[in-house]
C-alpha positions as CSV (number, residue, x, y, z in Angstrom):
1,X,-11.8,-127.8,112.5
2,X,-8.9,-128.2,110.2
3,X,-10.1,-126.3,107.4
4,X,-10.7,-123.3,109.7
5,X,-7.1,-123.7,111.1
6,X,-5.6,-123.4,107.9
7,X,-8.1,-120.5,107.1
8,X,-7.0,-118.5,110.0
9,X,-2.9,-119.9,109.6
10,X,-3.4,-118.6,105.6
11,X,-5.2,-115.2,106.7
12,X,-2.3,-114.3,108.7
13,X,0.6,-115.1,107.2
14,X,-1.3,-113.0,104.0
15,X,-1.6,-110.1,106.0
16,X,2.3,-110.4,108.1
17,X,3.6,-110.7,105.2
18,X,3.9,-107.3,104.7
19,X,5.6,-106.0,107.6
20,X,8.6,-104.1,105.5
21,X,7.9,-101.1,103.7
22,X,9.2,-100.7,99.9
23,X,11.9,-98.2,99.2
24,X,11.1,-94.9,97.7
25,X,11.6,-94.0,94.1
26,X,14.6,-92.0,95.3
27,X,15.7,-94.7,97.6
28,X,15.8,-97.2,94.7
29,X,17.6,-94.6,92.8
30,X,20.3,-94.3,95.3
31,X,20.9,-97.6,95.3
32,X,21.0,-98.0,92.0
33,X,24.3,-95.1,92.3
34,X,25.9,-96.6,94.6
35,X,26.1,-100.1,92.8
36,X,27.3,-98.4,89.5
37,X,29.6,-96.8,92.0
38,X,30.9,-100.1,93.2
39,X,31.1,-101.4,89.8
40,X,33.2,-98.4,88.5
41,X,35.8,-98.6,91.2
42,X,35.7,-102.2,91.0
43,X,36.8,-102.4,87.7
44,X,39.7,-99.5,88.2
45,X,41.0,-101.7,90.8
46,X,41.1,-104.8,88.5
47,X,42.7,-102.2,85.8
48,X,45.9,-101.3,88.4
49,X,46.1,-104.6,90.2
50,X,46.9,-106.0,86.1
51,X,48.8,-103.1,85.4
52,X,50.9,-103.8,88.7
53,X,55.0,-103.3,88.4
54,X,55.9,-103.3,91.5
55,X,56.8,-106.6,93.6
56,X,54.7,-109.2,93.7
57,X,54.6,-108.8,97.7
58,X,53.5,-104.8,96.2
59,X,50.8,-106.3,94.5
60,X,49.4,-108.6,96.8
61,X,49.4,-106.2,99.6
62,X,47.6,-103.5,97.0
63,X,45.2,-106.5,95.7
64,X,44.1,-106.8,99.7
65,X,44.1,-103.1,100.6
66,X,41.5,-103.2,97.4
67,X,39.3,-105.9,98.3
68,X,38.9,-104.9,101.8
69,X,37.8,-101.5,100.6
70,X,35.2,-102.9,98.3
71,X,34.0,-105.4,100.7
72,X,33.5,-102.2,103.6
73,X,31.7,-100.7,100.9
74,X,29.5,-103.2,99.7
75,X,28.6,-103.8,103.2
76,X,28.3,-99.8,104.2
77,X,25.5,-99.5,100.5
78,X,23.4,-103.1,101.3
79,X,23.3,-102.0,105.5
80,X,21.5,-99.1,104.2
81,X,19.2,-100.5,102.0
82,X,18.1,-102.8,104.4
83,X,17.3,-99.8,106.8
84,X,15.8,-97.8,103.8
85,X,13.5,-101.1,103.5
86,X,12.6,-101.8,107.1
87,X,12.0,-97.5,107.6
């Protein structure tokens, strides 16, 4: 009786466990973009918050305005790659 329980608990998991689809080719590759993207701007951000001459209330306020951006967009690319994985 046990054996068989485990049998039929193993069988289905096996075959649930495929309930999202992959992401396309192009899907993938779109991510891929918008990462590079992220990492691009990132780094320009870091480039002008060093190169900062203003304040340091300036600078602090532009180091913010910089990390929220990057944290909407981070947020806006990963929401649709999970909805390009679960399509």
């Amino acid at each position: 009786m046990k054996i068989t329980t485990l049998i039929v608990l193993l069988a289905s998991s096996l075959f649930f466990s495929h309930a999202f689809a992959t992401e396309t080719l192009s899907e993938k590759a779109g991510a891929t973009k918008d990462e590079m993207n992220r990492d691009a701007n990132k780094s320009m951000n870091r480039v002008d918050e060093a190169t900062c001459t203003g304040t340091d209330t300036e600078c602090a306020k532009q180091k913010a305005q910089n990390r929220g951006e990057e944290a909407k967009d981070y947020v806006k690319d990963k929401s649709s790659e999970i909805k390009n994985k679960v399509d």
